[in-house]
N, C-alpha and C positions, 0 to 999 in steps of 0.2 A: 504494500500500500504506500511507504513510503517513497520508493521509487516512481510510482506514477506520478505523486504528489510533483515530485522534482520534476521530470521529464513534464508536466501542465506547465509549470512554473516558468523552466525554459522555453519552450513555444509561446508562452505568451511575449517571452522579451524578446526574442527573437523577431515577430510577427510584428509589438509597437513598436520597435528597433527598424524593421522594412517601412513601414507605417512611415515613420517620422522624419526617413532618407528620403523616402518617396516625395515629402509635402516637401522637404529644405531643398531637391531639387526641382521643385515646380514655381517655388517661390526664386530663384535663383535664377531659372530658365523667362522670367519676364522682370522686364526694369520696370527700378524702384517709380520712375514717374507716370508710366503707363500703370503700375497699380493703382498708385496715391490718385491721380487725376480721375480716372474711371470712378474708385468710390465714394471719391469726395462729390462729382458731378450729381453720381445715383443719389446719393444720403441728402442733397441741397435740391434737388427737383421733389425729395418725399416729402408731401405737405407734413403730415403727421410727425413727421422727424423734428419738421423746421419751428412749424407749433407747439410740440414739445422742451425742444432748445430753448425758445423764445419764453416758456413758462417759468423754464430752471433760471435761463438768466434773471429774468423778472422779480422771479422770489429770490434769489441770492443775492440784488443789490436792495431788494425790499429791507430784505434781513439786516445788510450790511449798516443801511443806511438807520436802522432804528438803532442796533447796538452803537453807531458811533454818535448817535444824538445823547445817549448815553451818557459816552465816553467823551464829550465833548470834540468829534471827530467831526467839520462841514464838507455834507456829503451836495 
């Protein structure tokens, strides 16, 4: 029993070991600015992305700006 246990054990590292050379060279096989450009374009055309952003910014300087009213910070 203990040997199978091993032998799982290695195939699996082996298999996320393939797994993980597989994705460093697909990512390596396409430049960094055709990535970056492509999913910044996608993520800035999704309304729901952009409306959400727009909500975090929103409450993050909301937030900001009551704790420096605070702190005597003019926001």
């Amino acid at each position: 029993m203990r040997g199978k246990w091993a032998m799982a054990v290695l195939v699996l590292g082996l298999t996320t070991t393939l797994l993980n050379l597989a994705i460093l060279l697909a990512q390596l096989s396409t430049t960094a600015t055709a990535r970056g450009g492509n999913m910044a374009s996608q993520l800035l055309d999704d309304d729901d992305f952009t409306d959400g952003l727009t909500k975090i910014i929103r409450k993050t300087v909301r937030d900001y700006c009551t704790v420096g009213k605070r702190n005597g910070i003019d926001c």
